[in-house]
PyMOL Python script that loads the backbone (N, CA, C, O; Angstrom):
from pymol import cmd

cmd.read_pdbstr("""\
ATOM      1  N   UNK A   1       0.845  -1.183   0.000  1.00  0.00           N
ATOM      2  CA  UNK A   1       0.000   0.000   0.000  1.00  0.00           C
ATOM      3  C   UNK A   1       0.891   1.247   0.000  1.00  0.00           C
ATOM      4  O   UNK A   1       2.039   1.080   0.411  1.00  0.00           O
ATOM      5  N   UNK A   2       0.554   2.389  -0.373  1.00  0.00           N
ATOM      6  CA  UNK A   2       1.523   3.378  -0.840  1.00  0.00           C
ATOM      7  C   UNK A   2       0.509   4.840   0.424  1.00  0.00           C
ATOM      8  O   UNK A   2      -0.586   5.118   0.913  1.00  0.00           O
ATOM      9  N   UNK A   3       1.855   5.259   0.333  1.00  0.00           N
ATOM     10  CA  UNK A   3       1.566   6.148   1.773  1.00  0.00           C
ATOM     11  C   UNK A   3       0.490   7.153   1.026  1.00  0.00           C
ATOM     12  O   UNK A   3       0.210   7.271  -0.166  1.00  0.00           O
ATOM     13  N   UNK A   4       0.034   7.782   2.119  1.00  0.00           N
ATOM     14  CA  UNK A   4      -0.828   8.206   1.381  1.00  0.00           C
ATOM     15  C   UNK A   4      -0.398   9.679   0.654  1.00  0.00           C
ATOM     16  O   UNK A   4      -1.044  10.048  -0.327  1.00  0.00           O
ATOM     17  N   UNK A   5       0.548  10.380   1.096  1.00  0.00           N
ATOM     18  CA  UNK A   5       0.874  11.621   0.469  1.00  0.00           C
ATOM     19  C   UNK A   5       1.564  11.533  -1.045  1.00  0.00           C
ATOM     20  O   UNK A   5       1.669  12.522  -1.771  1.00  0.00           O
ATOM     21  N   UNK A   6       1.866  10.647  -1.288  1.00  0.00           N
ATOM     22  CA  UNK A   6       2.163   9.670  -2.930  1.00  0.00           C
ATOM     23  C   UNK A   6       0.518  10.084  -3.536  1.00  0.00           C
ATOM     24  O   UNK A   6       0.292  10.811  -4.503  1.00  0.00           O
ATOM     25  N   UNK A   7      -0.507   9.397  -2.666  1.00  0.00           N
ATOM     26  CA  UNK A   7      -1.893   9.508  -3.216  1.00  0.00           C
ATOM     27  C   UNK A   7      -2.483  11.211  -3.840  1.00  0.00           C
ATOM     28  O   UNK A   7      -3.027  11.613  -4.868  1.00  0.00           O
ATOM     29  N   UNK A   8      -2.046  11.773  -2.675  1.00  0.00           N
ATOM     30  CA  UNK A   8      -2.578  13.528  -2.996  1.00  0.00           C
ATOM     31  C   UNK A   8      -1.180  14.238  -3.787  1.00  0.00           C
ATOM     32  O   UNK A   8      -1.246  15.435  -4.067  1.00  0.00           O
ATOM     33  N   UNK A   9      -0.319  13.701  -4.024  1.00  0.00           N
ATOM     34  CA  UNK A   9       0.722  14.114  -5.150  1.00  0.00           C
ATOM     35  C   UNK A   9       0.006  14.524  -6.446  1.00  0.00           C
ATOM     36  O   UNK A   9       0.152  15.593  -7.037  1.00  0.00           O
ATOM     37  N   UNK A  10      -0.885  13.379  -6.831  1.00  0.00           N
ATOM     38  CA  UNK A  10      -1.475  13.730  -8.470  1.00  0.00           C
ATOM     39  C   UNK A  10      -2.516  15.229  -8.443  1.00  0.00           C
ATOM     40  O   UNK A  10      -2.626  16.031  -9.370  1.00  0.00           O
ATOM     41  N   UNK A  11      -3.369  15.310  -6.762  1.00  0.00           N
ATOM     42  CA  UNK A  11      -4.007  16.516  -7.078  1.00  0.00           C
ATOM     43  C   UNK A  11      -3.066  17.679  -7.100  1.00  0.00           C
ATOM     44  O   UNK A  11      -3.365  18.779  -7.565  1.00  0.00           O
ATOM     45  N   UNK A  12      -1.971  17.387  -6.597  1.00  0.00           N
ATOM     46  CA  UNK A  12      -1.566  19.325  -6.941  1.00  0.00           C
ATOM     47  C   UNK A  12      -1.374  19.460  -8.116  1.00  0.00           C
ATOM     48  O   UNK A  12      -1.227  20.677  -8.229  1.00  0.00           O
ATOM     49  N   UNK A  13      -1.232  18.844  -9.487  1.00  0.00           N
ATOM     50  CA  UNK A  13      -1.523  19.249 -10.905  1.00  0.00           C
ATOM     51  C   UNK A  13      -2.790  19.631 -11.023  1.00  0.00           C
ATOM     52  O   UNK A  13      -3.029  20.128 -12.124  1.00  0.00           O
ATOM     53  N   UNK A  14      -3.718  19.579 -10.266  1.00  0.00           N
ATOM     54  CA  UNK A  14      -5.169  20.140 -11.191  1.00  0.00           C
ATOM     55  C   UNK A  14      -5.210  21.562 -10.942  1.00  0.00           C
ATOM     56  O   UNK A  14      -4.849  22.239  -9.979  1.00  0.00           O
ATOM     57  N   UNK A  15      -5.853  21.905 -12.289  1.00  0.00           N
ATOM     58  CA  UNK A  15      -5.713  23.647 -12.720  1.00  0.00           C
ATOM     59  C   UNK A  15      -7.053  23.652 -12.257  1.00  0.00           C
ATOM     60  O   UNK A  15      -7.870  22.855 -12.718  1.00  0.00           O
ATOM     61  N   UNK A  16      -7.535  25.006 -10.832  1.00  0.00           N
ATOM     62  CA  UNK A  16      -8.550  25.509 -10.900  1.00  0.00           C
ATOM     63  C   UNK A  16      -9.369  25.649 -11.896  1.00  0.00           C
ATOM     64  O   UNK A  16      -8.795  25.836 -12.968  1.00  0.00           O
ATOM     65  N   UNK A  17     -10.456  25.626 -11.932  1.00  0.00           N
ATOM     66  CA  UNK A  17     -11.489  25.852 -13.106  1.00  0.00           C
ATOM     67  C   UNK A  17     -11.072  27.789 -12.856  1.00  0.00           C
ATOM     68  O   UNK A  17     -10.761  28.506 -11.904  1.00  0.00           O
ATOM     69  N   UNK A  18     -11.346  27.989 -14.561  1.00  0.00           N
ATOM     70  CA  UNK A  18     -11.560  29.538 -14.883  1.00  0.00           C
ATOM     71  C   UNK A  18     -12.185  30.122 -14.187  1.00  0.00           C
ATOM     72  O   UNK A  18     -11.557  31.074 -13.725  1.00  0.00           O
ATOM     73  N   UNK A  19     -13.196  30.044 -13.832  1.00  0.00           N
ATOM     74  CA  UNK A  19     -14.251  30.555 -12.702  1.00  0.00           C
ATOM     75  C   UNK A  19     -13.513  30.983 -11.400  1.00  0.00           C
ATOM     76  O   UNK A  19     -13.893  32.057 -10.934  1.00  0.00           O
ATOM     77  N   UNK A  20     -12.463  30.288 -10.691  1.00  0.00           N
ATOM     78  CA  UNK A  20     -11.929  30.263  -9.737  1.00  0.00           C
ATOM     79  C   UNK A  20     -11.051  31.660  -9.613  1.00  0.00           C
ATOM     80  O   UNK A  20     -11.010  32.446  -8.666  1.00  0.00           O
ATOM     81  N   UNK A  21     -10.259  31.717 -11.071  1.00  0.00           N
ATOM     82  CA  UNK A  21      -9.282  32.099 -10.952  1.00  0.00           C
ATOM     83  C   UNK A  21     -10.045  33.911 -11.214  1.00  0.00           C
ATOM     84  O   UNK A  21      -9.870  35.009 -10.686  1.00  0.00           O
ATOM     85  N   UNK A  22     -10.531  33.602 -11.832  1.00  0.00           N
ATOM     86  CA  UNK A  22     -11.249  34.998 -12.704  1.00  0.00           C
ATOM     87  C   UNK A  22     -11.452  35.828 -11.109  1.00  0.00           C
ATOM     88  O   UNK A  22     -10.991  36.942 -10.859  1.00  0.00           O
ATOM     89  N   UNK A  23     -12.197  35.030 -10.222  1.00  0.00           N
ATOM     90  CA  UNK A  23     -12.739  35.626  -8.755  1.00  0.00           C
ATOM     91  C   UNK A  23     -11.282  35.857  -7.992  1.00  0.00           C
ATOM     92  O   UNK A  23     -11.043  36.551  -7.003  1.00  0.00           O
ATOM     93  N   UNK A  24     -10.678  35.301  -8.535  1.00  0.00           N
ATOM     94  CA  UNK A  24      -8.927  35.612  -7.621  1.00  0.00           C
ATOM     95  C   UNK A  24      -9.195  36.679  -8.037  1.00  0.00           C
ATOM     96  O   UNK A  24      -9.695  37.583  -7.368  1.00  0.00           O
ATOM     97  N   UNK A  25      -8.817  36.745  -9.536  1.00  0.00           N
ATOM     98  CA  UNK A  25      -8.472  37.938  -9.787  1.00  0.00           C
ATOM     99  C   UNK A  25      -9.107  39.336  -9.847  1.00  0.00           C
ATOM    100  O   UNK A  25      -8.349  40.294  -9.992  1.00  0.00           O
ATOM    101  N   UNK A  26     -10.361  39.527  -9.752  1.00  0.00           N
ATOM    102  CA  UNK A  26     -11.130  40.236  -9.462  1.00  0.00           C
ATOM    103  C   UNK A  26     -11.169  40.576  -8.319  1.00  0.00           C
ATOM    104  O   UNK A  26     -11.501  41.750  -8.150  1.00  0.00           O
ATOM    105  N   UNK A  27     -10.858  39.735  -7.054  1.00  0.00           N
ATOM    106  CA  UNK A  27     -10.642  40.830  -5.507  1.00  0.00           C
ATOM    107  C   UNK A  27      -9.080  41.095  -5.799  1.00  0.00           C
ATOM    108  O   UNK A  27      -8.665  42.161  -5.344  1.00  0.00           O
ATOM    109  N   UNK A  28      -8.603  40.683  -6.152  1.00  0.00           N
ATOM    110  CA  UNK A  28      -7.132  41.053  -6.153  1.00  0.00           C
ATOM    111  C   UNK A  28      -6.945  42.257  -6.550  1.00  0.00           C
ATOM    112  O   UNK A  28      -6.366  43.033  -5.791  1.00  0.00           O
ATOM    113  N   UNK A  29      -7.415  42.716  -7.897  1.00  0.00           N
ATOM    114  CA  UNK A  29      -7.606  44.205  -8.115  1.00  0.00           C
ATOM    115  C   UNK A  29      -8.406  45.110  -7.600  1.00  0.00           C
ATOM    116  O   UNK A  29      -8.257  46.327  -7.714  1.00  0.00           O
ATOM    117  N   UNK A  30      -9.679  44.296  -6.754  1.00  0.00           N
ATOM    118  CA  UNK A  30     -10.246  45.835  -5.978  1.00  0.00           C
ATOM    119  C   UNK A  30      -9.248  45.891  -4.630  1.00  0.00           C
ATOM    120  O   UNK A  30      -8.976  46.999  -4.166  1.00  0.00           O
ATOM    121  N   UNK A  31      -8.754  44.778  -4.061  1.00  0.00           N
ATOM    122  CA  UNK A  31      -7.712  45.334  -3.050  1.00  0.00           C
ATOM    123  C   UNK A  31      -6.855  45.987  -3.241  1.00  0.00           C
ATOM    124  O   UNK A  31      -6.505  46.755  -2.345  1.00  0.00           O
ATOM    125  N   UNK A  32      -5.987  45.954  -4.788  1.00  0.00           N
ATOM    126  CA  UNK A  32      -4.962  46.215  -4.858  1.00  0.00           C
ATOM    127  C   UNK A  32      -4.878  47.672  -5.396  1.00  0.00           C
ATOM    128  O   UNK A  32      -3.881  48.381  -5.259  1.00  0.00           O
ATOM    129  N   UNK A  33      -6.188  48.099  -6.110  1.00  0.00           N
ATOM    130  CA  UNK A  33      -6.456  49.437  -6.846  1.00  0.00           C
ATOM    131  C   UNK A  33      -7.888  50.054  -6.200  1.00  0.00           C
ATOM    132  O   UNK A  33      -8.257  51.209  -6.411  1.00  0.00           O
ATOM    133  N   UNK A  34      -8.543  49.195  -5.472  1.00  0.00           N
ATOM    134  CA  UNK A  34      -9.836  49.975  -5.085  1.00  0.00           C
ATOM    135  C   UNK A  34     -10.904  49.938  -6.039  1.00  0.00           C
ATOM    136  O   UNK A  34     -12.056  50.006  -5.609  1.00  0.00           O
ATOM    137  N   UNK A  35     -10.721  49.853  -7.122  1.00  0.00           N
ATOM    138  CA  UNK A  35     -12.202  49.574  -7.832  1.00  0.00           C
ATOM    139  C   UNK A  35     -12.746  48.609  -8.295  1.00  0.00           C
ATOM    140  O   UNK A  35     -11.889  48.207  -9.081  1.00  0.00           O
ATOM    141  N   UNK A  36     -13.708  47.831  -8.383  1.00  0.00           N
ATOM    142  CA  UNK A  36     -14.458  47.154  -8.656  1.00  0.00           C
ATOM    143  C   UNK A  36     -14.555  46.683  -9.794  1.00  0.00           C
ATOM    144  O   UNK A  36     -15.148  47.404 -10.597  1.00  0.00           O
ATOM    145  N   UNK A  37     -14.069  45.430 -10.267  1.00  0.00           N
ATOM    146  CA  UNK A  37     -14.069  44.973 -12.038  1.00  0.00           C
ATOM    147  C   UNK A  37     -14.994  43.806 -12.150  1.00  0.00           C
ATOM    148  O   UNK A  37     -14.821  42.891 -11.346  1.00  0.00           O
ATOM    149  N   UNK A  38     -15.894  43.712 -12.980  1.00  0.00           N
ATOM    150  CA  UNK A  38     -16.596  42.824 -13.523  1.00  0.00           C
ATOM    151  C   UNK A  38     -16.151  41.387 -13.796  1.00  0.00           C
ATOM    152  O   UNK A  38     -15.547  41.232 -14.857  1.00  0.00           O
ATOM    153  N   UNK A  39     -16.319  40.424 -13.114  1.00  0.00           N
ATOM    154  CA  UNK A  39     -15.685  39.090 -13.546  1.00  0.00           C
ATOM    155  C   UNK A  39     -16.020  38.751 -14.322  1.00  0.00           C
ATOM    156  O   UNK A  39     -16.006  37.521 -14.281  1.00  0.00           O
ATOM    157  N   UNK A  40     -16.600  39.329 -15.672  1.00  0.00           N
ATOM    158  CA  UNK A  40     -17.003  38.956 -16.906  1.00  0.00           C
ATOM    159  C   UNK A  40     -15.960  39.556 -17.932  1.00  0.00           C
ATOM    160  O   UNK A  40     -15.776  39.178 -19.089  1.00  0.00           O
ATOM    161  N   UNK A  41     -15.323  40.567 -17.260  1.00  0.00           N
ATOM    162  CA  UNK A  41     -14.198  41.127 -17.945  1.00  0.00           C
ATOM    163  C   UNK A  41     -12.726  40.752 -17.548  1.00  0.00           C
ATOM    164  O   UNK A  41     -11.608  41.264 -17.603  1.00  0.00           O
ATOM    165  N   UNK A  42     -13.203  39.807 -17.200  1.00  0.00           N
ATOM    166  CA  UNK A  42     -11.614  39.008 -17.123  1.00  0.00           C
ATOM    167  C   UNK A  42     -11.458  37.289 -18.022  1.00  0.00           C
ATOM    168  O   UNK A  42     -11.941  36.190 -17.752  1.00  0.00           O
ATOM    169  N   UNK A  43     -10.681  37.702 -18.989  1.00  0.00           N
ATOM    170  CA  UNK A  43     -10.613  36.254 -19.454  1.00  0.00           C
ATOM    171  C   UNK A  43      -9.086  35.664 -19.476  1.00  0.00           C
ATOM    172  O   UNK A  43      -8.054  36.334 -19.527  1.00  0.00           O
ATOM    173  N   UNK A  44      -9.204  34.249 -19.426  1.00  0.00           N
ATOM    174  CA  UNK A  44      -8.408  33.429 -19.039  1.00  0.00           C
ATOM    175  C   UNK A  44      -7.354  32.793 -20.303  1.00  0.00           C
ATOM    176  O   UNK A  44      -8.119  31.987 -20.830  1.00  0.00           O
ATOM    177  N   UNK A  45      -6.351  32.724 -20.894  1.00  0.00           N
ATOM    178  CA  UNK A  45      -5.748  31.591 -21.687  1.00  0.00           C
ATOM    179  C   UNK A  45      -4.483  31.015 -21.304  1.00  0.00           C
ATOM    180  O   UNK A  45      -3.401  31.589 -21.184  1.00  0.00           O
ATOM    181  N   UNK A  46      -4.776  29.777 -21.125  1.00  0.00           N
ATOM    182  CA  UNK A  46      -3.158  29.082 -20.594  1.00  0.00           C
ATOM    183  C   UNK A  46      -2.894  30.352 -19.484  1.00  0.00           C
ATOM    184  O   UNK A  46      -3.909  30.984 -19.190  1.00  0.00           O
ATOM    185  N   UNK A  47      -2.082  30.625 -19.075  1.00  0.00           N
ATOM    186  CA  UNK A  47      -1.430  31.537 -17.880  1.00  0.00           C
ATOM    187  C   UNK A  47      -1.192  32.775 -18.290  1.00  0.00           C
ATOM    188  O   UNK A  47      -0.197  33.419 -17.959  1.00  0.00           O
ATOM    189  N   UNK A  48      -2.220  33.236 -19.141  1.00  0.00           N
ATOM    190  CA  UNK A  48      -2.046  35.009 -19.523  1.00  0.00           C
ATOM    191  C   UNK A  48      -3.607  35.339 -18.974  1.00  0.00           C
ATOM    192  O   UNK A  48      -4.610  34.667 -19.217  1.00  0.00           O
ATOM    193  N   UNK A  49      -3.550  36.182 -18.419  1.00  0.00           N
ATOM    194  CA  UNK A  49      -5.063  37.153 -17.987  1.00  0.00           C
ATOM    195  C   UNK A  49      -5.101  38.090 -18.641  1.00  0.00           C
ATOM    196  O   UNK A  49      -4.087  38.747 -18.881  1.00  0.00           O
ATOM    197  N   UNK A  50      -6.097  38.346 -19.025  1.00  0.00           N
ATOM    198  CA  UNK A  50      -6.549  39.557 -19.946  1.00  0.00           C
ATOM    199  C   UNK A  50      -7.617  40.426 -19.078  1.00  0.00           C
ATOM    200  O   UNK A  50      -8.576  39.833 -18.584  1.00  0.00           O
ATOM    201  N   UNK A  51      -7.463  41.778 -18.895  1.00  0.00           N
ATOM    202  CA  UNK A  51      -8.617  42.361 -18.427  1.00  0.00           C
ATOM    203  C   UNK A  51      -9.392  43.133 -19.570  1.00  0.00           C
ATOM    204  O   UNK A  51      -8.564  43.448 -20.424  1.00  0.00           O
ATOM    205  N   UNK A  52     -10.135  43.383 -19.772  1.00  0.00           N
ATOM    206  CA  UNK A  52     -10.762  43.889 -20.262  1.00  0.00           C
ATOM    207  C   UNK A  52     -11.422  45.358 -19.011  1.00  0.00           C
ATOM    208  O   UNK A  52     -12.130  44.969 -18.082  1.00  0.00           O
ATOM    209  N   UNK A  53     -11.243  46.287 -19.073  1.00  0.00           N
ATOM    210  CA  UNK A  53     -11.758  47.662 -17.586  1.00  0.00           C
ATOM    211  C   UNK A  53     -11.639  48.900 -18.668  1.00  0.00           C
ATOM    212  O   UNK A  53     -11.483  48.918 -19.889  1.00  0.00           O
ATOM    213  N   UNK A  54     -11.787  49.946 -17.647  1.00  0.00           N
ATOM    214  CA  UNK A  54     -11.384  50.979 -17.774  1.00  0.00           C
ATOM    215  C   UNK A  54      -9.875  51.169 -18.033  1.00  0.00           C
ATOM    216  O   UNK A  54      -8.973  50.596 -17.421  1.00  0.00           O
ATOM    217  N   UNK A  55      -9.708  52.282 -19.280  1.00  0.00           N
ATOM    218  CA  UNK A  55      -8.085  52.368 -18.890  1.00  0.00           C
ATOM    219  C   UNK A  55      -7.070  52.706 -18.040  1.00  0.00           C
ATOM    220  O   UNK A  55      -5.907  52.320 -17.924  1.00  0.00           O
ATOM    221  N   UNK A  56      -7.998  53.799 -17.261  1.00  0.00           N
ATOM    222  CA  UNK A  56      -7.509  54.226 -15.891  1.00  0.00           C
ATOM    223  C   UNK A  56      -6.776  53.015 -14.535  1.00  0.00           C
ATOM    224  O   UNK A  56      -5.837  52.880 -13.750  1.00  0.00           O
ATOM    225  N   UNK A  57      -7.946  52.418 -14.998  1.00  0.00           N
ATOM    226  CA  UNK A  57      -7.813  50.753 -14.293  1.00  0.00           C
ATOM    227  C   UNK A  57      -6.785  49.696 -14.526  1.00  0.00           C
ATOM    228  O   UNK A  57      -6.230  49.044 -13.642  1.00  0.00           O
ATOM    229  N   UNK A  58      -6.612  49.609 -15.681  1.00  0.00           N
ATOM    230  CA  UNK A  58      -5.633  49.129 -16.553  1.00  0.00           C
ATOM    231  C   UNK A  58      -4.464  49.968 -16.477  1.00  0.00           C
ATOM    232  O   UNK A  58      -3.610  49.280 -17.036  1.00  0.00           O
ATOM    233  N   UNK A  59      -4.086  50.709 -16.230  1.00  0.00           N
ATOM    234  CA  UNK A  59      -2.765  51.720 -15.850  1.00  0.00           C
ATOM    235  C   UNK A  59      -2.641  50.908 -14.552  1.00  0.00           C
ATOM    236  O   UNK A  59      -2.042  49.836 -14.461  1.00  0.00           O
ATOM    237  N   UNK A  60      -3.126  51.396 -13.796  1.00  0.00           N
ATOM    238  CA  UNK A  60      -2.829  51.332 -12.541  1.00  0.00           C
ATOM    239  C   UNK A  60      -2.393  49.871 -12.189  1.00  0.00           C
ATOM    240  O   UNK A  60      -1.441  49.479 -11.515  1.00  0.00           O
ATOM    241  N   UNK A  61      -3.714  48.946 -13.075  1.00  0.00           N
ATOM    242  CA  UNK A  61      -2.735  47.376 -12.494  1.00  0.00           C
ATOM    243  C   UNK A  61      -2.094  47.045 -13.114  1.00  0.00           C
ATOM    244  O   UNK A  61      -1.874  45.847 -12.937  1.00  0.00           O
ATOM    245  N   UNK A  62      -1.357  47.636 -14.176  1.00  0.00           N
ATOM    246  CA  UNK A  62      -0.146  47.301 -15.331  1.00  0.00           C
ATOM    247  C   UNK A  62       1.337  47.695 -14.679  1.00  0.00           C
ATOM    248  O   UNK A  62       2.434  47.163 -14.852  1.00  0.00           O
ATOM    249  N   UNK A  63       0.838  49.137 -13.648  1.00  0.00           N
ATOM    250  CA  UNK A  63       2.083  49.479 -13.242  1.00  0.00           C
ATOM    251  C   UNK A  63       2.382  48.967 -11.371  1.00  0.00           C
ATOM    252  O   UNK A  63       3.301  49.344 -10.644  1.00  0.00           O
ATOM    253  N   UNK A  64       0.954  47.784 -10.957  1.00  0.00           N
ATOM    254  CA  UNK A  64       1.116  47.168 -10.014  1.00  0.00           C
ATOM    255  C   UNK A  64       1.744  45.829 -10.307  1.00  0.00           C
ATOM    256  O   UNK A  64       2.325  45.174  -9.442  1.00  0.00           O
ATOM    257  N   UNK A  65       1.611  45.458 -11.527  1.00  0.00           N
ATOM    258  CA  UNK A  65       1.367  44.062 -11.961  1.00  0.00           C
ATOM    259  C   UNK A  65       1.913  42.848 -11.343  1.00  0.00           C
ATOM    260  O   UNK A  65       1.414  41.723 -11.340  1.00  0.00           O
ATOM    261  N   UNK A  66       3.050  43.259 -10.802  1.00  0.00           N
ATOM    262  CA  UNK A  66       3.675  42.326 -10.216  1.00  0.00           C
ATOM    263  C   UNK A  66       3.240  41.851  -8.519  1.00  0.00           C
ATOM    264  O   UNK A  66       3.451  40.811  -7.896  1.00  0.00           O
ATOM    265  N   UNK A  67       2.588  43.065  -8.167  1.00  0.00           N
ATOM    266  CA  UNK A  67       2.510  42.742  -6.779  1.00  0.00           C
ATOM    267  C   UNK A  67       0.879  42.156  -6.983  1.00  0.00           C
ATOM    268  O   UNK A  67       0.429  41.559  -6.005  1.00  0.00           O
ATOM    269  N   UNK A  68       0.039  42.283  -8.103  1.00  0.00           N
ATOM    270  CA  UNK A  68      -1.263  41.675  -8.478  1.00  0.00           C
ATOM    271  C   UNK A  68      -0.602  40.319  -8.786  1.00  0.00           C
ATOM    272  O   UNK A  68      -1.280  39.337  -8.484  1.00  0.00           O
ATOM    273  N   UNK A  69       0.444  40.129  -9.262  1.00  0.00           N
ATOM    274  CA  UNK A  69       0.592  38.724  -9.368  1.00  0.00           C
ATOM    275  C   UNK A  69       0.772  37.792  -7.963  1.00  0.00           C
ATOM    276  O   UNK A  69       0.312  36.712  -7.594  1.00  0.00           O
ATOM    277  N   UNK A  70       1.554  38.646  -7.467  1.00  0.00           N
ATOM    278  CA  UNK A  70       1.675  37.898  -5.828  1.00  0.00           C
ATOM    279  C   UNK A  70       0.080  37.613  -5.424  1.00  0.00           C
ATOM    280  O   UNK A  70      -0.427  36.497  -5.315  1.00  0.00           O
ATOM    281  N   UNK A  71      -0.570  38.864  -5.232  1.00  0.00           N
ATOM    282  CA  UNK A  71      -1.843  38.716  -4.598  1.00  0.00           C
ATOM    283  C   UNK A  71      -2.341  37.056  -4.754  1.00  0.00           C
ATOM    284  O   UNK A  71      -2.456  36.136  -3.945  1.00  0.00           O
ATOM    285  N   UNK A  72      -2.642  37.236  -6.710  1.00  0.00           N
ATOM    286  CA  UNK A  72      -3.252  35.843  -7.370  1.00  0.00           C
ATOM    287  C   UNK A  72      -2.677  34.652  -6.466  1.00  0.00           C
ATOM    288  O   UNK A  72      -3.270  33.826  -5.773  1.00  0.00           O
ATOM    289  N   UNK A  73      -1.386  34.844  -6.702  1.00  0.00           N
ATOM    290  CA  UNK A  73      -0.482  33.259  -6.287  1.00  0.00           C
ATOM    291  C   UNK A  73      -1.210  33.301  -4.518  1.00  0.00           C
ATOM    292  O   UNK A  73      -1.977  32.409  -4.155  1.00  0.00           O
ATOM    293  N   UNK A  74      -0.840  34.382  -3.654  1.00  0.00           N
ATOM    294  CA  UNK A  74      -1.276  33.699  -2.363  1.00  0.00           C
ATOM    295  C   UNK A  74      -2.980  33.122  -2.380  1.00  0.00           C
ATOM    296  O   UNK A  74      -3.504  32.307  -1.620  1.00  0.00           O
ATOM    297  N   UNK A  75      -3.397  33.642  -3.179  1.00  0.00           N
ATOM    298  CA  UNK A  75      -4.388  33.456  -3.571  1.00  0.00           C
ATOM    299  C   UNK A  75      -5.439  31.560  -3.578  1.00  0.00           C
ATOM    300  O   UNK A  75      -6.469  31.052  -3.135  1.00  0.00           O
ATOM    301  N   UNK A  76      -4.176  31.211  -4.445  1.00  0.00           N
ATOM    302  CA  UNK A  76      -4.779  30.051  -5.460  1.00  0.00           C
ATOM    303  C   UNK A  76      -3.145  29.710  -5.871  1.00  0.00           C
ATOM    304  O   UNK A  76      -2.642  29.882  -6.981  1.00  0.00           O
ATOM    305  N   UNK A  77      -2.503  29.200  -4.700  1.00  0.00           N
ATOM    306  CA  UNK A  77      -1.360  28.703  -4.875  1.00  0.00           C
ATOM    307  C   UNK A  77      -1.024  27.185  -5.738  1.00  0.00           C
ATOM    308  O   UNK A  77       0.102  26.825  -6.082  1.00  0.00           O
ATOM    309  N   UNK A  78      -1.937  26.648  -5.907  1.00  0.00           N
ATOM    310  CA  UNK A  78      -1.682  25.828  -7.163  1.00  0.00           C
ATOM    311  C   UNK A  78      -1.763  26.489  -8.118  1.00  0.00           C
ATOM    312  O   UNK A  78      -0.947  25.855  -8.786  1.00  0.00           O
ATOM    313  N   UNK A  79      -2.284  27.764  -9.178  1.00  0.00           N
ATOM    314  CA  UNK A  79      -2.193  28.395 -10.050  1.00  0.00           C
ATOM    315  C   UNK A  79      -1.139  28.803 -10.508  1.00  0.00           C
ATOM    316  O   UNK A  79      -0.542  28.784  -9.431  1.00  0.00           O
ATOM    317  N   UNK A  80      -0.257  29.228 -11.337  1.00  0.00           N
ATOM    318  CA  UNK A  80       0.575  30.105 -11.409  1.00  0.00           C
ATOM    319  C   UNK A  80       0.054  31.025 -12.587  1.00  0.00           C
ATOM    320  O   UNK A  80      -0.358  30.721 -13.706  1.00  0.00           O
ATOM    321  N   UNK A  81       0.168  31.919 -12.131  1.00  0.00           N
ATOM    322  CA  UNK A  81       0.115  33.127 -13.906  1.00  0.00           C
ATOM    323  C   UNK A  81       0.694  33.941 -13.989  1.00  0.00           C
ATOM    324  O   UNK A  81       0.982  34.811 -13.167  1.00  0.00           O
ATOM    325  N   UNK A  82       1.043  33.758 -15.291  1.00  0.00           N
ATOM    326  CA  UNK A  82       2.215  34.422 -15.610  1.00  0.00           C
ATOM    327  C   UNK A  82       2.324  35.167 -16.187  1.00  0.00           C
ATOM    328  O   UNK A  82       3.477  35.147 -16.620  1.00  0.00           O
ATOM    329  N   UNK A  83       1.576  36.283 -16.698  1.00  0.00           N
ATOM    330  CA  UNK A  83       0.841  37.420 -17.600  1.00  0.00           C
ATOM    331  C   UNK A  83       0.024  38.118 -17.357  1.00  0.00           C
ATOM    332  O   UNK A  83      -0.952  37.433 -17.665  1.00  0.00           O
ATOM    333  N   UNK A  84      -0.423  39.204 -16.946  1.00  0.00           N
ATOM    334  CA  UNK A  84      -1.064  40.090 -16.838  1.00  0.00           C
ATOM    335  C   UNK A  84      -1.277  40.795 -18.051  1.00  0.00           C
ATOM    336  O   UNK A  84      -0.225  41.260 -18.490  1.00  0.00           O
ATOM    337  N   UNK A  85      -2.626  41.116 -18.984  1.00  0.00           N
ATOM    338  CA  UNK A  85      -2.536  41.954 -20.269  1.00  0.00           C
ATOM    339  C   UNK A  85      -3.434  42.866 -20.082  1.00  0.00           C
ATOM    340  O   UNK A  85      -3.629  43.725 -20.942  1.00  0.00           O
TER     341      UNK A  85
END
""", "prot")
cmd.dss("prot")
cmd.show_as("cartoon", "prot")
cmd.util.cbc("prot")
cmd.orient("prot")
């Protein structure tokens, strides 16, 4: 019989569903900028995020981006992403 942490090895490969991540990322930017973004305006491919906002909005988390990336990761630490657009 195989211990059991061998057993939960295979789940840390599973990728959150989109849904998951989209809601990361959506409090992540009202914490991180204060305003409020639509989780319909966030889409997902392979490990690039795309926002779709205001441009004002888009400034601001372009020139946070990196510390929005931390947010994500403490976030949904099986995720990684690696793009902000």
């Amino acid at each position: 019989m195989e211990p059991i942490v061998l057993y939960f090895e295979k789940f840390k490969k599973f990728v959150p569903p989109e849904r998951f991540l989209r809601r990361a990322v959506v409090a992540s930017i009202a914490e991180l900028v204060g305003e409020a973004v639509a989780e319909e305006s966030v889409k997902v491919r392979g490990s690039t995020v795309f926002i779709s906002a205001h441009p004002t909005i888009k400034a601001e988390v372009f020139m946070r981006k990196k510390e929005l990336l931390d947010r994500i990761s403490e976030k949904l630490s099986i995720m990684q992403v690696g793009e902000v657009r």
